[in-house]
C-alpha positions in Angstrom: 0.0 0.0 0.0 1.4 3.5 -0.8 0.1 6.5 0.9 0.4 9.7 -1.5 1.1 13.1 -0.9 2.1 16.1 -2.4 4.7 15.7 -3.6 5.7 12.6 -1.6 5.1 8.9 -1.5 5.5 6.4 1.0 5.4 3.5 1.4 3.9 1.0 3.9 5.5 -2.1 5.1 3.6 -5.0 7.0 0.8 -2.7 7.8 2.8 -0.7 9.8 1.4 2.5 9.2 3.2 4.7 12.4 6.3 3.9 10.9 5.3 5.6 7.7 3.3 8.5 8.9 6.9 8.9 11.0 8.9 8.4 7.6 6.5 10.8 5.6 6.3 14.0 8.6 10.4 13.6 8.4 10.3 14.5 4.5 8.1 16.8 4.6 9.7 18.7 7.3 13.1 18.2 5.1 11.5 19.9 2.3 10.6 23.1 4.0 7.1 23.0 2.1 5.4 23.8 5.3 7.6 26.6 6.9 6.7 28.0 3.4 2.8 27.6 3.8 3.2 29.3 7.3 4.9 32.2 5.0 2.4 33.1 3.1 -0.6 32.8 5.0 -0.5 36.8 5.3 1.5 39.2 2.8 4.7 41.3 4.8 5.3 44.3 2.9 9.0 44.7 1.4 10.1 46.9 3.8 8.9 44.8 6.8 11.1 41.9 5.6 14.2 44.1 5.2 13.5 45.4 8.6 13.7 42.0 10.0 16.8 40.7 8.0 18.6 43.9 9.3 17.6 43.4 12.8 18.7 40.3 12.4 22.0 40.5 10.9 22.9 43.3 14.1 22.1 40.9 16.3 24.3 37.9 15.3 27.1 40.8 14.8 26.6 41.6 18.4 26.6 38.1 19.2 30.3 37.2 17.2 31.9 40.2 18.9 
């Protein structure tokens, strides 16, 4: 039995469908396809995003001093 998903398969061995569900959460986590929905669920204007990536990037500077 294969269980399919966008854009992932997997497959089910002996019935044992935990194993699978386990197998098929780990790619889609990998692929980042859900950090991305999460994303764009509301719009962030450009100059809210460059806000952030600034703030950001001072922050880690502070941090390596």
């Amino acid at each position: 039995m294969e269980v399919w998903g966008q854009p992932f398969t997997v497959k089910v061995v002996d019935g044992n469908i935990d194993s699978a569900i386990k197998l098929w959460k780990r790619k889609i986590k990998e692929s980042r396809k859900l950090e991305m929905l999460r994303e764009r669920k509301e719009f962030i204007k450009p100059s809210v995003k460059k806000r952030k990536k600034l703030q950001q990037t001072m922050r880690t500077v502070r941090f390596k001093k």
